[in-house]
MIDOSE-1310 file (N, C-alpha, C; in nm, 2 decimals, decimal comma, always signed):
residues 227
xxxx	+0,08/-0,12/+0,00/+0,00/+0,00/+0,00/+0,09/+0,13/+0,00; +0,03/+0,23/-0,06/+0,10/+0,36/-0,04/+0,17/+0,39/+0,07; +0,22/+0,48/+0,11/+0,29/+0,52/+0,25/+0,26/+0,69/+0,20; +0,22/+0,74/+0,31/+0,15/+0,86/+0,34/+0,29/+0,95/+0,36
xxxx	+0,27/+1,05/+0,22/+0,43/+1,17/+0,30/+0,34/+1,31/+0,20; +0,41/+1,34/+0,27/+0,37/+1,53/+0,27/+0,47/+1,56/+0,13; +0,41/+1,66/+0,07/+0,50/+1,68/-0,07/+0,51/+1,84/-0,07; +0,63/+1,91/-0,07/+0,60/+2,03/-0,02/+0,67/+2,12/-0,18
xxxx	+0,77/+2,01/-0,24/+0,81/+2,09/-0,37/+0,86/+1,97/-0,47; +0,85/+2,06/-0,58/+0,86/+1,95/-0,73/+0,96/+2,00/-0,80; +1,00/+1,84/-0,80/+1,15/+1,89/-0,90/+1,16/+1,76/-0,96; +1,23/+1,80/-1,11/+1,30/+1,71/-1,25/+1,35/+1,69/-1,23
xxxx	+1,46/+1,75/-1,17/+1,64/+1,72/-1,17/+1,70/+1,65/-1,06; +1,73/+1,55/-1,07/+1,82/+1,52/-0,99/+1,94/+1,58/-0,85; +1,99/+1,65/-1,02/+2,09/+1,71/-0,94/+2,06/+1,87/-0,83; +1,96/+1,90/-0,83/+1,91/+1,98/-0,73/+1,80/+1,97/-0,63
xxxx	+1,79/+1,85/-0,54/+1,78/+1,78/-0,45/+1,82/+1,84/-0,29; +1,74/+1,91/-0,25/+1,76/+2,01/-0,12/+1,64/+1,95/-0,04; +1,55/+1,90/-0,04/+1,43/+1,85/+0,08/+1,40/+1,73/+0,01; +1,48/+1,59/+0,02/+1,43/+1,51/-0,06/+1,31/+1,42/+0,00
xxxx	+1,30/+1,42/+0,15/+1,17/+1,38/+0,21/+1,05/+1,49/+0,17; +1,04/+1,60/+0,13/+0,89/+1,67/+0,09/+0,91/+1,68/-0,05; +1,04/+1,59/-0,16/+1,03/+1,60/-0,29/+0,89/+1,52/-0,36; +0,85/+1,56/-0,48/+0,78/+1,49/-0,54/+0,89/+1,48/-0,70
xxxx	+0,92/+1,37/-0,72/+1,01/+1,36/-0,86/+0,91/+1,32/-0,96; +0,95/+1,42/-1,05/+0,88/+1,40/-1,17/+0,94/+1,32/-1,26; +0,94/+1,21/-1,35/+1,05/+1,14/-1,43/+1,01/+1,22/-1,57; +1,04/+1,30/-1,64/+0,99/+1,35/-1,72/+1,05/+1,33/-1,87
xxxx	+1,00/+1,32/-1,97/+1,06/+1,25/-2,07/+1,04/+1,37/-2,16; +1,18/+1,40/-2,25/+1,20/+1,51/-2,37/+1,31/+1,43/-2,46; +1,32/+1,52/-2,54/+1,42/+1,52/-2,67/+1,52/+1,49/-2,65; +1,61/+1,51/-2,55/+1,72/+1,45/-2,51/+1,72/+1,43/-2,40
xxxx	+1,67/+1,41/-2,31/+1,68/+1,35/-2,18/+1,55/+1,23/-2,13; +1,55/+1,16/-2,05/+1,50/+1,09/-1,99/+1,52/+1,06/-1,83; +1,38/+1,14/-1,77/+1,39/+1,15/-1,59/+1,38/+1,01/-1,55; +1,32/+0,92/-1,62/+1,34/+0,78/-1,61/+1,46/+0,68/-1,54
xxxx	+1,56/+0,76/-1,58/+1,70/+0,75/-1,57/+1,75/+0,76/-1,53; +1,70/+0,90/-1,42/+1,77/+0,92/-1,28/+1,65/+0,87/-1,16; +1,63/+0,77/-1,18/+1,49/+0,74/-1,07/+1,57/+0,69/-0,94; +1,68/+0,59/-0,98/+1,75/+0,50/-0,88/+1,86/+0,65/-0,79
xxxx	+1,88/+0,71/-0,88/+2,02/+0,87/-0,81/+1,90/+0,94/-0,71; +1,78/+0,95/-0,74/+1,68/+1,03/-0,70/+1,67/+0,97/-0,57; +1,64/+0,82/-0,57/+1,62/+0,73/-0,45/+1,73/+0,73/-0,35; +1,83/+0,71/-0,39/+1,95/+0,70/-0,34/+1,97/+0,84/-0,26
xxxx	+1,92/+0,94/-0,30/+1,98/+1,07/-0,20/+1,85/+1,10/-0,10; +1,75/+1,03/-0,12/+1,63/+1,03/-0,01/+1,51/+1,05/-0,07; +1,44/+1,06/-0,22/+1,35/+1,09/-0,28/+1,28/+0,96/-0,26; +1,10/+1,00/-0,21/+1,05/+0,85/-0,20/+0,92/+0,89/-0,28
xxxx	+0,91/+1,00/-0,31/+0,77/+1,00/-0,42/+0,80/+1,07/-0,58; +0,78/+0,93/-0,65/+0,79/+0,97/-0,82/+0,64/+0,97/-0,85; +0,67/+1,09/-1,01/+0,56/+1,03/-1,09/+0,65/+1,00/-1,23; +0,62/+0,91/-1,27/+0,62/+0,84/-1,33/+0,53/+0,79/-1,52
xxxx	+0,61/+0,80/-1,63/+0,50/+0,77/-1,77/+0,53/+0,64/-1,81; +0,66/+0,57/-1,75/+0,70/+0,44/-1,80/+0,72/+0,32/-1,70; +0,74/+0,20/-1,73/+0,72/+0,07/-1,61/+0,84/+0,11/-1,53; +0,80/+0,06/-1,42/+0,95/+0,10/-1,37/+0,95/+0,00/-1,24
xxxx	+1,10/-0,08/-1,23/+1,12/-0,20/-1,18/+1,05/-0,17/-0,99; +0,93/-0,15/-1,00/+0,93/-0,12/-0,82/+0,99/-0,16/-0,70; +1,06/-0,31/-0,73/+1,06/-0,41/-0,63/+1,20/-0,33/-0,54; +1,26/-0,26/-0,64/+1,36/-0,20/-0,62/+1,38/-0,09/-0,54
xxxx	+1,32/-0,03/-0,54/+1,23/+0,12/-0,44/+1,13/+0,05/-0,36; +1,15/+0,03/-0,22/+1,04/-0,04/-0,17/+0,98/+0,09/-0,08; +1,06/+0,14/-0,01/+1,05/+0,24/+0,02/+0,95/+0,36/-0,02; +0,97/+0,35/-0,16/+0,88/+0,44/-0,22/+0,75/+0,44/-0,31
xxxx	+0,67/+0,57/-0,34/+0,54/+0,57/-0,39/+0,54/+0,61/-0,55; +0,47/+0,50/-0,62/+0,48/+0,55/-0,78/+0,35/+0,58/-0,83; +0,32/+0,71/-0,90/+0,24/+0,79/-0,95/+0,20/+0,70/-1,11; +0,19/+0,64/-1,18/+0,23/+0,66/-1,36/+0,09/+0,74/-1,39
xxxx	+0,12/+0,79/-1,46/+0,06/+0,88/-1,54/+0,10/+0,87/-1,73; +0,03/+0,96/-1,81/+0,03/+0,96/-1,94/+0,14/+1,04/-2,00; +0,13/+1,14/-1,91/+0,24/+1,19/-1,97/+0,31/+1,33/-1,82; +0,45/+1,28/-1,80/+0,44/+1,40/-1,69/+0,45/+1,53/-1,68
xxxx	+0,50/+1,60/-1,81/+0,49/+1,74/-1,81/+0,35/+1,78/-1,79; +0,23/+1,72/-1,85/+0,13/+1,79/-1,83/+0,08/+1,77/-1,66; +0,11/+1,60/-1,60/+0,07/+1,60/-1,49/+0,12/+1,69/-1,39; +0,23/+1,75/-1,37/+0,27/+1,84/-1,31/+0,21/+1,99/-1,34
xxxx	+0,16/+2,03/-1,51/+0,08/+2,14/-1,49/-0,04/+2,09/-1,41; -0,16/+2,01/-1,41/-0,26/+1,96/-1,37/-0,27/+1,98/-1,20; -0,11/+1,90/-1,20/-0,13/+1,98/-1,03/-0,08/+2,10/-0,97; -0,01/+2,21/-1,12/+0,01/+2,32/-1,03/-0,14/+2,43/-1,08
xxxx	-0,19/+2,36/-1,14/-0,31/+2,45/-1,19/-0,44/+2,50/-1,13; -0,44/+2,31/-1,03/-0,52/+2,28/-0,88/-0,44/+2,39/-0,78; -0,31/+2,37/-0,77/-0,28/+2,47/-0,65/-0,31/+2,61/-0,70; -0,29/+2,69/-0,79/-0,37/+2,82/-0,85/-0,45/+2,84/-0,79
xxxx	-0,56/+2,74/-0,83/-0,73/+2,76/-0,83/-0,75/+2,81/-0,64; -0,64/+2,77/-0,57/-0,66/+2,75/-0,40/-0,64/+2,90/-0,35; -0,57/+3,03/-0,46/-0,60/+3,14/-0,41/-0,66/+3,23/-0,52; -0,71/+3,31/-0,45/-0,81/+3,44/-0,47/-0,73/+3,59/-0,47
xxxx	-0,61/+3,60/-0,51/-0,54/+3,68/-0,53/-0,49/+3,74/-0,68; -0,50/+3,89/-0,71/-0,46/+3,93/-0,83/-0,30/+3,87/-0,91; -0,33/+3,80/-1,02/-0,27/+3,71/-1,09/-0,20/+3,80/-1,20; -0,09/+3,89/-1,22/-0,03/+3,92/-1,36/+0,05/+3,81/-1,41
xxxx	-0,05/+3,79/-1,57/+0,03/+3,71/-1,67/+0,11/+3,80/-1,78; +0,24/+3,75/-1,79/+0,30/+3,83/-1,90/+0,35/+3,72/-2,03; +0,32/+3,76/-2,14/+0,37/+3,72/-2,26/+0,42/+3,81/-2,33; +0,43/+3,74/-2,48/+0,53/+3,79/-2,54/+0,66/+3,75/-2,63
xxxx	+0,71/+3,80/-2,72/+0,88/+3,79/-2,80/+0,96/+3,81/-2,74; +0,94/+3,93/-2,65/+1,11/+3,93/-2,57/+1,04/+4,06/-2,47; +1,11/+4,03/-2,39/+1,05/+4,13/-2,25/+1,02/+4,07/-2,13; +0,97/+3,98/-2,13/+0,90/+3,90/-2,01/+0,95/+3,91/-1,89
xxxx	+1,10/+3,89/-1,88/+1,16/+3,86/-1,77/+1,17/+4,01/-1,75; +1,21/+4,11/-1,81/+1,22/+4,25/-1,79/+1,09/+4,32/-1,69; +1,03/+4,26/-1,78/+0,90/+4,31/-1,76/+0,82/+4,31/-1,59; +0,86/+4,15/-1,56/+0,79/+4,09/-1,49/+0,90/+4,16/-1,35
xxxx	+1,04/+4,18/-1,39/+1,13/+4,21/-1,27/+1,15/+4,38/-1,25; +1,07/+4,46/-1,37/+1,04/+4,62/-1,35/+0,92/+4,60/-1,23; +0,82/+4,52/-1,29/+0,67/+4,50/-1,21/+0,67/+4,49/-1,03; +0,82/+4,41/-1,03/+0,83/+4,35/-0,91/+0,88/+4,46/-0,85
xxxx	+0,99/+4,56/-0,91/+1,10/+4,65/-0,82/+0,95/+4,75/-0,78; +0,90/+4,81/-0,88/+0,79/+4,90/-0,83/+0,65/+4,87/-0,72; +0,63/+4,75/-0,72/+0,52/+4,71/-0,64/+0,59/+4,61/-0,50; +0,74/+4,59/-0,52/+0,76/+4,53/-0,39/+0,73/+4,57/-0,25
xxxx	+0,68/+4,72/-0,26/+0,70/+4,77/-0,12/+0,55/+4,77/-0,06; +0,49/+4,79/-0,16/+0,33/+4,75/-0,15/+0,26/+4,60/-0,12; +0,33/+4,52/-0,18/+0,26/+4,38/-0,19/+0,37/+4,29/-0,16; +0,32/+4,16/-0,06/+0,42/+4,06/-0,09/+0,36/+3,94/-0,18
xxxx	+0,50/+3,97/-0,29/+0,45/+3,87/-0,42/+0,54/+3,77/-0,44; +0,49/+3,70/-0,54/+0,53/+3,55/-0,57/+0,59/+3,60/-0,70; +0,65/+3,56/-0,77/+0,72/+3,57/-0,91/+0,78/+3,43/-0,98; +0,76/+3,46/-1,11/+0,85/+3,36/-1,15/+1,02/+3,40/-1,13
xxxx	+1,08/+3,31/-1,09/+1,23/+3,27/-1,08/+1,30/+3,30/-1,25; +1,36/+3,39/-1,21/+1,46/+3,39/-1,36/+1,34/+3,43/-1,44; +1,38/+3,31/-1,53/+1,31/+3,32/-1,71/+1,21/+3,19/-1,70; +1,17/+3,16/-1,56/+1,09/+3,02/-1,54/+0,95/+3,04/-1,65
xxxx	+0,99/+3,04/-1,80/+0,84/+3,09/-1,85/+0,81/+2,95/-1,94; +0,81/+2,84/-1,90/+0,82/+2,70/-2,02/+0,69/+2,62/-1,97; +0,70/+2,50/-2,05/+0,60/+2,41/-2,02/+0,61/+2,39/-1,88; +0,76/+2,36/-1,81/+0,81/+2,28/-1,70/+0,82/+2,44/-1,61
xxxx	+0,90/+2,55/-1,65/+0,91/+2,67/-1,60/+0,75/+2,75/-1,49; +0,67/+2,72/-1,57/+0,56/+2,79/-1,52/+0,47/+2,72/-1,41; +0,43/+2,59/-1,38/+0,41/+2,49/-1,29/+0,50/+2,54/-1,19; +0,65/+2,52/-1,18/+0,73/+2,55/-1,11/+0,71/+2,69/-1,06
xxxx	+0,67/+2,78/-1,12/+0,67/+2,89/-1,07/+0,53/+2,91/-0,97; +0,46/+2,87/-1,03/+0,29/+2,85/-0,97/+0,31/+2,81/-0,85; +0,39/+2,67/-0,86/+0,36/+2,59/-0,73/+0,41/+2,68/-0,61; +0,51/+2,80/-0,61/+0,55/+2,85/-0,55/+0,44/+2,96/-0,45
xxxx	+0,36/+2,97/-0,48/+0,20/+3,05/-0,41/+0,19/+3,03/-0,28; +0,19/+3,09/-0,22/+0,17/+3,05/-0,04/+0,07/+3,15/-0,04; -0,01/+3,08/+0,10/-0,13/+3,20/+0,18/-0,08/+3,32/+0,19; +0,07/+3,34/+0,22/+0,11/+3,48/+0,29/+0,14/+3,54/+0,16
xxxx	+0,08/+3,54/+0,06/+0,16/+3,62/-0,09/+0,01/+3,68/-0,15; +0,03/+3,82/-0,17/-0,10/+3,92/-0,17/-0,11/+3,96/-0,36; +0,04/+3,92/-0,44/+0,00/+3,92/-0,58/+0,13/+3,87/-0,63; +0,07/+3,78/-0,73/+0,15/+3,72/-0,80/+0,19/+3,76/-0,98
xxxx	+0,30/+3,74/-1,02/+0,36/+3,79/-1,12/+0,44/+3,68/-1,25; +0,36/+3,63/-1,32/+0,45/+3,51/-1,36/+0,46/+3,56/-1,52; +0,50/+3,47/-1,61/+0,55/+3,50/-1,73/+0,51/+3,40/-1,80; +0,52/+3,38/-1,95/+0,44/+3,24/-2,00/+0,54/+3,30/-2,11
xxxx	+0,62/+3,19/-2,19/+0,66/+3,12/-2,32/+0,63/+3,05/-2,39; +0,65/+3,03/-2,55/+0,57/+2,96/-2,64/+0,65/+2,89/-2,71; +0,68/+2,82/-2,78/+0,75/+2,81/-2,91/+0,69/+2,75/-3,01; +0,55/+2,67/-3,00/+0,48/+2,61/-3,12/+0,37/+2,62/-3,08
xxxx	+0,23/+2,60/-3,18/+0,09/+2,58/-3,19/+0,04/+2,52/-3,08; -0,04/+2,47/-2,98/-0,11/+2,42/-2,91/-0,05/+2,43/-2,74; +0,05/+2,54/-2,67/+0,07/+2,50/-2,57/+0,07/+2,63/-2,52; +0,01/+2,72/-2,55/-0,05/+2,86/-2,43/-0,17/+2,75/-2,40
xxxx	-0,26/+2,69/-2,40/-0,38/+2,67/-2,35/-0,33/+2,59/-2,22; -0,24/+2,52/-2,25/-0,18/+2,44/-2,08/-0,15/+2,58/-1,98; -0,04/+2,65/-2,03/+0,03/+2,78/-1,95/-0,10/+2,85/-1,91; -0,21/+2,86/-2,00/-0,31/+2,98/-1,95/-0,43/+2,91/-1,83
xxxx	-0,42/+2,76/-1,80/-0,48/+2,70/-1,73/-0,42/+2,74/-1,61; -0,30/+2,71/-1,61/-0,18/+2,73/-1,43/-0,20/+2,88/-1,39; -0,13/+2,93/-1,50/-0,13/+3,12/-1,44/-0,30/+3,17/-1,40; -0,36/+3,12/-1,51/-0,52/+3,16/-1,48/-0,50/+3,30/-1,46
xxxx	-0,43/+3,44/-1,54/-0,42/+3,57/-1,47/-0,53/+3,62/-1,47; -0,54/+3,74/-1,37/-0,65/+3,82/-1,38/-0,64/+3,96/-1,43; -0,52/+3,98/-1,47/-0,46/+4,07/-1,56/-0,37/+4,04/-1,63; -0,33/+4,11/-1,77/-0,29/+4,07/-1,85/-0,19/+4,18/-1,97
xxxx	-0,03/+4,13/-1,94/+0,01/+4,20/-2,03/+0,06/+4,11/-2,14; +0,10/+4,24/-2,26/+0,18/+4,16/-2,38/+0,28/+4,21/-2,42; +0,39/+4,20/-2,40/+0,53/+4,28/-2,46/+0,53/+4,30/-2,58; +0,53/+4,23/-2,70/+0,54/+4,25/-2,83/+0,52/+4,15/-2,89
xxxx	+0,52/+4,12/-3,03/+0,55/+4,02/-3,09/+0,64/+4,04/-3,24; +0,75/+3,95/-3,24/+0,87/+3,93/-3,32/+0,87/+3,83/-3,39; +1,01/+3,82/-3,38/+1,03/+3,67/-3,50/+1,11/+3,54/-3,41; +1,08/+3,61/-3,28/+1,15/+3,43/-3,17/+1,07/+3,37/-3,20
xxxx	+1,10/+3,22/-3,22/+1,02/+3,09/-3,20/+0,97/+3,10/-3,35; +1,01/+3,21/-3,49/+0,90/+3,14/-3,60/+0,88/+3,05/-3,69; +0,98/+2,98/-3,62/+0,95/+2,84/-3,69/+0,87/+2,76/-3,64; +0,79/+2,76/-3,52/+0,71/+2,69/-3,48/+0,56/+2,71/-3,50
xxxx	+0,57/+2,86/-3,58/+0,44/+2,88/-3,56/+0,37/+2,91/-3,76; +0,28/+2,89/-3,82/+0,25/+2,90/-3,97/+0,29/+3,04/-3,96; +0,24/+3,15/-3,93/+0,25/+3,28/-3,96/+0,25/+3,35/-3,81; +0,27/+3,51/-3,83/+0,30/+3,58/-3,72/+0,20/+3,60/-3,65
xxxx	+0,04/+3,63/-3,73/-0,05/+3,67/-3,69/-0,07/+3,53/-3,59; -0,10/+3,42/-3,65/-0,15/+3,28/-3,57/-0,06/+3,31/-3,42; +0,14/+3,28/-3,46/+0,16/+3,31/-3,31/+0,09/+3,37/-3,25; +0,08/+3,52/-3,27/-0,01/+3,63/-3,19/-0,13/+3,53/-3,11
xxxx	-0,21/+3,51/-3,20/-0,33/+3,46/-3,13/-0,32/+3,31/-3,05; -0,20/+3,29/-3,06/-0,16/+3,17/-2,97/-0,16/+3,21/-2,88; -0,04/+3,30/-2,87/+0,00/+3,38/-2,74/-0,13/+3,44/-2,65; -0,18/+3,54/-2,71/-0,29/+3,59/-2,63/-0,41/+3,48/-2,52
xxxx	-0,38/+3,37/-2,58/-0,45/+3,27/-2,54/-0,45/+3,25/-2,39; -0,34/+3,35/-2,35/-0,31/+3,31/-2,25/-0,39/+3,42/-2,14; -0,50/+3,49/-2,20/-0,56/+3,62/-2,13/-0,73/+3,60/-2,12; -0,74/+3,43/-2,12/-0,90/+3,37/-2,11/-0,98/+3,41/-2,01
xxxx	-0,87/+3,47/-1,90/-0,95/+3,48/-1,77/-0,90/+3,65/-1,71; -0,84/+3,71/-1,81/-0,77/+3,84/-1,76/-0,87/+3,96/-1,79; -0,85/+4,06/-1,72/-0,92/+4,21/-1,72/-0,88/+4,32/-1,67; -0,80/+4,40/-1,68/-0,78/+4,44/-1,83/-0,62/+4,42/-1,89
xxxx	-0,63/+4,37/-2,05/-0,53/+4,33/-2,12/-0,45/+4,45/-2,16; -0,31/+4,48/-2,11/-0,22/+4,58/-2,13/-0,13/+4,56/-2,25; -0,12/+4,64/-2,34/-0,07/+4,63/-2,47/-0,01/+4,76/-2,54; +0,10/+4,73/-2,65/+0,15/+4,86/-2,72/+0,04/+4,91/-2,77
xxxx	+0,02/+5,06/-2,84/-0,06/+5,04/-2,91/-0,01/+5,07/-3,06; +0,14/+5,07/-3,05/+0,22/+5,14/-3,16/+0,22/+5,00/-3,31; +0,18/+4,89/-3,20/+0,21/+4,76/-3,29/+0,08/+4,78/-3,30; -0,02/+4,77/-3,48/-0,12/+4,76/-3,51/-0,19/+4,64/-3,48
xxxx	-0,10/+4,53/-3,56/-0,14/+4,39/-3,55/-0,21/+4,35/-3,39; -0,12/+4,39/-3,32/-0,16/+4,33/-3,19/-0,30/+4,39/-3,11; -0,32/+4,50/-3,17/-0,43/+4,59/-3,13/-0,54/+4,53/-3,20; -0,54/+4,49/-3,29/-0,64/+4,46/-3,37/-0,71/+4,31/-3,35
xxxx	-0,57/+4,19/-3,33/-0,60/+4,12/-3,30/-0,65/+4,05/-3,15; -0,64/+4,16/-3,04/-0,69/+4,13/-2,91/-0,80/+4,22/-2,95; -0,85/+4,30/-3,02/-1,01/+4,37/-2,99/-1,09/+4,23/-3,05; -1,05/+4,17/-3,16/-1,16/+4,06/-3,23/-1,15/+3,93/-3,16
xxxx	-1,06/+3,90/-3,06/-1,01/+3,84/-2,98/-1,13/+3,79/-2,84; -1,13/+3,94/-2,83/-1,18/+3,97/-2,66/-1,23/+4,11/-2,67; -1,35/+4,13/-2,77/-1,43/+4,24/-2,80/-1,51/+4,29/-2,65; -1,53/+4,16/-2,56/-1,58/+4,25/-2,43/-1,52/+4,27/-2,33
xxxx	-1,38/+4,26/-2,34/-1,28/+4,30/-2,24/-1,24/+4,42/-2,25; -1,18/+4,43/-2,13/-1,11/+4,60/-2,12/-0,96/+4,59/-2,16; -0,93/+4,68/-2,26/-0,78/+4,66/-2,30/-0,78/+4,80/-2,29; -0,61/+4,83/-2,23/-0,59/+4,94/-2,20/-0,43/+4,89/-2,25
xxx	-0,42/+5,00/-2,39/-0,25/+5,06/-2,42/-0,21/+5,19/-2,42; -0,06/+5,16/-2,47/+0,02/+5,25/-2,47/+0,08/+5,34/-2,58; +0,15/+5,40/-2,62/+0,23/+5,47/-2,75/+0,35/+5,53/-2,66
């Protein structure tokens, strides 16, 4: 049967392993790596709860609790999307080509003294980045500030589940990532995807495209720009 342990933070990596009794290990499988692989280094430094997409020899980890799931990038957004939903506090989402991290670390110098907030860490703006930054939300944090990245068709709808913002900015849009996306306009409206639940959407107004395409977007929202 399971063995009952408290899970206080999530991590991929092995090699950054600091609370391995409140770890939850994700084995997460990409393009060049396989978390599969470090399951036994994970165990070995004190990690007793995985999740898990592939069989994995149990008899070996007795000690420990296995999750499998379908796929674990998404199960880790799934559960930092649930912890979201647990507070009622103003949520800024940032996207965008380039700016985010700027953006999000101007937002923070000016409103630190006012609010204590949560932020994303660095450039934490990815599939794996934004979960991680979510999960980070405690009761004692009065507004939160995260960032969302894209690089191809179908994966703002995961990021705009977790962040869930209730405001909403957009740095710009360029030519990072355009090989992932058919055209500029489509990115755009990838991106924006990420403002389902935001009021009011902050934006240039100097860039046409993007003006145009958040009014037809979200005709009954409040969007407030700039020049």
């Amino acid at each position: 049967p399971p063995i009952e342990r408290q899970v206080e933070h999530l991590l991929h990596d092995s090699r950054q392993i600091l609370f391995p009794d409140l770890a939850l290990f994700f084995a997460l499988v990409g393009p060049r790596q396989d978390g599969h692989r470090f399951i036994r280094e994970a165990y070995a430094a004190g990690v007793r709860n995985f999740v898990v997409s592939k069989a994995v020899p149990v008899e070996r980890y007795p000690e420990a609790n296995f999750l499998k799931v379908e796929d674990g990038a998404r199960a880790m957004q799934t559960l930092a999307a649930f912890h979201r939903k647990q507070f009622d506090i103003p949520v800024i989402g940032i996207t965008g080509s380039n700016g985010k991290t700027i953006v999000k670390e101007w937002l923070y110098q000016l409103l630190q003294d006012h609010y204590h907030i949560v932020r994303s860490p660095k450039s934490y703006n990815s599939q794996i980045g934004v979960p991680l930054s979510v999960w980070q939300m405690q009761e004692s944090h009065e507004l939160a500030i995260f960032e969302a990245g894209i690089s191809q068709m179908g994966e703002m709808e995961h990021l705009a589940e977790v962040i869930r913002p209730t405001l909403g900015v957009i740095t710009n849009i360029g030519d990072a990532h355009n090989e992932g996306f058919p055209s500029l306009e489509l990115k755009l409206r990838e991106k924006i995807g990420l403002f389902f639940s935001a009021e009011p959407i902050i934006y240039r107004n100097d860039d046409e495209l993007i003006g145009r395409v958040l009014r037809e977007t979200y005709p009954d929202k409040k969007l407030f720009c700039w020049s």
